[in-house]
NUDRENVEX-363042 format. One record per residue: residue in one letter; x, y negated, z negated of N, C-alpha, C, O in turn. Coordinates in steps of 0.001 Angstrom, whole numbers, plus 500000, padded with zeros to 6 digits. Example, Ala and Ser with C-alpha at 12.3 -4.5 7.8 and 13.67 -1.06 7.14 Angstrom:
2
a513190505690492200512300504500492200513200503300492200514236503319491535 s512850502250492920513670501060492860512900499970492130513409498862491961 
***
This chain:
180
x832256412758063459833118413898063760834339413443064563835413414030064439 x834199412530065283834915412006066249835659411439065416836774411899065663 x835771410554064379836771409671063941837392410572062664838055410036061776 x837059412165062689837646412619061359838933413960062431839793414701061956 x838559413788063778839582414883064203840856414785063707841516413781063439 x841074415740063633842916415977063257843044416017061530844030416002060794 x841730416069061280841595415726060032841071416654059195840144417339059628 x841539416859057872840493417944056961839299417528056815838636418248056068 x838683416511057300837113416658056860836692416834058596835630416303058920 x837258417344059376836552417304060458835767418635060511834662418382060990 x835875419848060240835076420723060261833822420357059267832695420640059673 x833934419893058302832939418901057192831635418237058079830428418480058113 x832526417274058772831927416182059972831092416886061000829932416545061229 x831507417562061422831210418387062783829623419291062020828555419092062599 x829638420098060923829041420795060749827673420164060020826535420617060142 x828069419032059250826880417872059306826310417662060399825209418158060637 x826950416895061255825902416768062562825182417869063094824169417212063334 x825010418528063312824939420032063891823924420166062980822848420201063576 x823742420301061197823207420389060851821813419993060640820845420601060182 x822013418538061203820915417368061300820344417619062405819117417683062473 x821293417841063672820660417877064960819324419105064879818213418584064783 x819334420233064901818809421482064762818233421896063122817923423086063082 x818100421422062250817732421299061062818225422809060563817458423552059949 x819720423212060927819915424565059944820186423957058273820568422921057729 x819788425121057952820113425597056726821072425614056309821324424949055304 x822107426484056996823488427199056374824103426955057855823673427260058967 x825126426373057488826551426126058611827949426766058295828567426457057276 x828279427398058935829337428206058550830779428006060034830213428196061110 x831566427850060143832930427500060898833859428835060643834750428920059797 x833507429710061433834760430557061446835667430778062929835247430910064078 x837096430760062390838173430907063363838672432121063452839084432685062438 x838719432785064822838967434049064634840331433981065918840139433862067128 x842064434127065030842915433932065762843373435136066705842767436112066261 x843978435450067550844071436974068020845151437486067023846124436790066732 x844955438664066537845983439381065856845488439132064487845881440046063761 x844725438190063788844566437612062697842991438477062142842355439072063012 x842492438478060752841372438328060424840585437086060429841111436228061138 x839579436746059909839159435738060865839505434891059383839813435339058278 x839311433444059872839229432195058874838140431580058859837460431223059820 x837879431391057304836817430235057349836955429175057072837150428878055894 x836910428346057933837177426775058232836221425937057560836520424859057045 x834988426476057567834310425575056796833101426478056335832477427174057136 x832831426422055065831258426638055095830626425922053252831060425281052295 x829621426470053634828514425033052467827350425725052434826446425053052931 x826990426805052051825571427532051422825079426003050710825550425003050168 x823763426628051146822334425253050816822417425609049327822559426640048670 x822235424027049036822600423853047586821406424774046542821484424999045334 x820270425197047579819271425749046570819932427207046036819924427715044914 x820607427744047538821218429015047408822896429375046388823343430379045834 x823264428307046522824568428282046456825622429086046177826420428961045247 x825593429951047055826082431350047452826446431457048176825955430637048952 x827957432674049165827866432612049985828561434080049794829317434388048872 x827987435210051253828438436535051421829454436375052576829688437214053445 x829786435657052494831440435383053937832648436602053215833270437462053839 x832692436344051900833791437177051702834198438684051995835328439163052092 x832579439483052142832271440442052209832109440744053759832254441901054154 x831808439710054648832028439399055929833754439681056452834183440489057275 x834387438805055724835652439061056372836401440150056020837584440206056358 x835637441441055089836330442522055001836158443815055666836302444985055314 x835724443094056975835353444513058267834362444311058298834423444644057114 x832781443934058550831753443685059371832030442721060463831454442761061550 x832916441869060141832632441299061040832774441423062493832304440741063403 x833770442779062496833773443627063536832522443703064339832599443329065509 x831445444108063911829911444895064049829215443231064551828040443412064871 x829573441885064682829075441197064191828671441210066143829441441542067044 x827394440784066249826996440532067825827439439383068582827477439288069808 x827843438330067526828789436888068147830071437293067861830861436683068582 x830670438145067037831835438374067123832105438908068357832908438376069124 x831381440121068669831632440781069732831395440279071069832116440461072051 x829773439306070977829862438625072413831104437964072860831434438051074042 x831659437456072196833124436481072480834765437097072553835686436667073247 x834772438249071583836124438646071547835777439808072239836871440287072539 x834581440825072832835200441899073789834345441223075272834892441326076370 x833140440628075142832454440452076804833155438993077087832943438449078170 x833941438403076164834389437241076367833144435968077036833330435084077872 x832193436251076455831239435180076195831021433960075492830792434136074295 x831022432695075904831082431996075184830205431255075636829859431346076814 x829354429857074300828657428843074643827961429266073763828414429940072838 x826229428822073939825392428651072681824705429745072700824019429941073703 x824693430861071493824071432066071782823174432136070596823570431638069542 x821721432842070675821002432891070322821037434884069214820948435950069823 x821141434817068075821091435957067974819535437128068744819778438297069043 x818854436846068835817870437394069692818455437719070712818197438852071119 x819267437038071365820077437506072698820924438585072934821039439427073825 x821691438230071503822903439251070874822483440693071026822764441590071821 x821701440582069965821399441621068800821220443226069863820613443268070933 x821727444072069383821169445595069941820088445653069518819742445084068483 x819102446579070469817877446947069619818264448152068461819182448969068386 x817633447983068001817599448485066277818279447758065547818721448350064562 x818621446399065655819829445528064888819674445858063412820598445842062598 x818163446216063105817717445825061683817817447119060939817444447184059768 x818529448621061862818899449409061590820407450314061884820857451456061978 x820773448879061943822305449039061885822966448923061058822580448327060053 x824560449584061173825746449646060244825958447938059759825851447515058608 x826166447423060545825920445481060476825359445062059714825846444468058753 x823661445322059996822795444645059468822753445383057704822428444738056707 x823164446828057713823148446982056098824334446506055236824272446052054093 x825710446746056199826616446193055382826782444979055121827666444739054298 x826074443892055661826080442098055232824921441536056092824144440981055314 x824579441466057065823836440737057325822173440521056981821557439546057412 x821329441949055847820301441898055540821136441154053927820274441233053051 x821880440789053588822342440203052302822776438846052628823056438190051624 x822892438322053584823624437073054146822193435861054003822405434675054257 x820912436299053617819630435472053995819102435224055147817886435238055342 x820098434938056146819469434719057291818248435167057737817861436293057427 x817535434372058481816034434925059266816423434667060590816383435661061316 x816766433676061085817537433347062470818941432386062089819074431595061154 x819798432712063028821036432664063380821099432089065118820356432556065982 x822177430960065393822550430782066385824246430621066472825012430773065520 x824513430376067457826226430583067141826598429553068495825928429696069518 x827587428617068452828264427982069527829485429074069587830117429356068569 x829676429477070453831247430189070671832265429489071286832037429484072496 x833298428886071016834161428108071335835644428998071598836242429440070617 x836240429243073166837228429542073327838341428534073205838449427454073784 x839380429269072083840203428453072208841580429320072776841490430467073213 x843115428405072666844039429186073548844499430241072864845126431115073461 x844227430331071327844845431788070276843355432369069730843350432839068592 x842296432359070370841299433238069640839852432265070359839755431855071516 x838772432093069124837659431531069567837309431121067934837676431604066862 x836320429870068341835573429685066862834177429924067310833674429806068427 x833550430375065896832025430606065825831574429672064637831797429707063427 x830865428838065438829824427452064681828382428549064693827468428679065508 x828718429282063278827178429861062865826365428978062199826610428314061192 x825136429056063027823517428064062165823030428795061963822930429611062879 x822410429089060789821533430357059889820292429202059178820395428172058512 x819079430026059743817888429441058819817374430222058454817256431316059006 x816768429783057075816802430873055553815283430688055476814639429698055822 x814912431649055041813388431441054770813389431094053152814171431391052249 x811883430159053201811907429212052058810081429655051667809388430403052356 x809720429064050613808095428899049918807865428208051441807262428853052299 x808265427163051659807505426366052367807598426625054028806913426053054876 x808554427568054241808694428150055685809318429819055301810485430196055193 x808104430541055165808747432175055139809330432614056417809946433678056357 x809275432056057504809616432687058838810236431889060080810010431914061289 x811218431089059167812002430044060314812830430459061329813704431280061050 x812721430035062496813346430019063609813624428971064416813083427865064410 x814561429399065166815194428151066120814391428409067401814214429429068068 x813898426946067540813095426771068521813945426926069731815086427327069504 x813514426607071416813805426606072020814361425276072730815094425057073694 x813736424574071892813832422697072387815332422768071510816328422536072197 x815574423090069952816949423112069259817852423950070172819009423588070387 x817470424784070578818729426056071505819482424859073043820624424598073419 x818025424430073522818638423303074777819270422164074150820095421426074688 x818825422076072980819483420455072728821169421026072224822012420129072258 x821620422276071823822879422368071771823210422517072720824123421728072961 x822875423458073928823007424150074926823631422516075495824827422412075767 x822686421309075627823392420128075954824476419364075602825070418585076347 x824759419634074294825889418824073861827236419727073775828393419306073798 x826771421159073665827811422518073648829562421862074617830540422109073912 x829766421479075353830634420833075680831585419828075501832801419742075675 x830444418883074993831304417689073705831824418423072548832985418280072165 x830963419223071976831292420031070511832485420797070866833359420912070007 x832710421574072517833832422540072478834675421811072738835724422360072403 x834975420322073388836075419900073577836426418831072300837410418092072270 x835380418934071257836504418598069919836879419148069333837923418922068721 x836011420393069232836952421717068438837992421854069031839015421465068467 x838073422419070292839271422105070984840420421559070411841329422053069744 x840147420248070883841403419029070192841407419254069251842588419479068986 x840679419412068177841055420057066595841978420929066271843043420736065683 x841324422320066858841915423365066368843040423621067713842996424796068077 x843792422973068324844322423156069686845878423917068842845962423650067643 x846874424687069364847261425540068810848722424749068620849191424090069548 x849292424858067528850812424211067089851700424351067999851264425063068903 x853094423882068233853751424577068352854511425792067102854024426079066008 x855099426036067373855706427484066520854835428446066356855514429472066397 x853339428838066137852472429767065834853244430828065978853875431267066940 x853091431221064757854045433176065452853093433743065119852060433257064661 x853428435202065384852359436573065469852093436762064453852337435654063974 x851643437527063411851049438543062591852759439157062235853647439023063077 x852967439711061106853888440821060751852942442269060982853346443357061394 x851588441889060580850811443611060142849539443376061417849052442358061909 x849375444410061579848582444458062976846598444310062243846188444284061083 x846089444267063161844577443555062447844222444470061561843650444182060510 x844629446015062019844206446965061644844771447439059884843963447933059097 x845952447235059571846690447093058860846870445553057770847621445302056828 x845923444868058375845590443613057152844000443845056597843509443338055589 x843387444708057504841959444967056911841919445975055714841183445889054731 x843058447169056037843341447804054852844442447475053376844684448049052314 x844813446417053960845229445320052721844343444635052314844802444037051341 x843301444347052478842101443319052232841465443640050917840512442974050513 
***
């Protein structure tokens, strides 16, 4: 990851390791700029699945999303556990029917990375399989990011660190979602 910064395969790089470290499933890289809808920087549905519901994500759930929201309104960041997130009744929410009971997930973790125009969310999603109907992220995987969560935010960081020139939006968030 280190020798691909500045580079198009670094979100590639980054989300391999990560992947290996914690044995997810599904790695997903989204950038969410202020004023902007969000971007996806990287993602790679497991080759068994090879699918992915992001698109349907970035057309207004992701509003509803509990890492969206831990980070862009309580301004929370670091390694969050959806169990942590989640409202009770998650599994009877507006959220959970409009994408996230369609997304596969069984557990979800998220690094939240502040950056100086928004935040990124390094989502790990593990999918239930024949051979594991009920996967979850242990607690030994949650500390072992929880440990490196710092190296990971200060290369995203340097990665995604913000241009000069960046200008605003012409159409306000509200007004590109109903273009969407």
């Amino acid at each position: 990851a280190i020798a691909a910064l500045q580079r198009p395969q670094f979100p590639a790089a980054l989300a391999q390791l990560l992947r290996q470290l914690v044995k997810a499933d599904d790695v997903s890289i989204l950038r969410y700029k202020e004023g902007h809808l969000p971007e996806v920087e990287y993602s790679a549905p497991p080759e068994a699945d090879a699918r992915t519901t992001l698109d349907t994500y970035l057309t207004g759930p992701f509003l509803l999303d509990p890492f969206y929201r831990a980070a862009a309104i309580e301004r929370q960041f670091g390694v969050s556990h959806l169990r942590e997130l989640a409202p009770t009744g998650f599994r009877d929410s507006e959220y959970y029917r409009a994408w996230y009971k369609n997304c596969g997930f069984e557990d979800e973790c998220g690094l939240l990375i502040e950056l100086e125009d928004g935040f990124i969310n390094i989502a790990l999603g593990r999918l239930a399989s024949k051979d594991n109907p009920a996967p979850r992220f242990y607690k030994a995987q949650l500390v072992l990011l929880e440990e490196i969560f710092d190296a990971v935010a200060a290369l995203a960081r340097r990665h995604w660190q913000s241009s000069p020139g960046t200008t605003t939006p012409n159409q306000s968030l509200r007004e590109q979602l109903h273009t969407s």
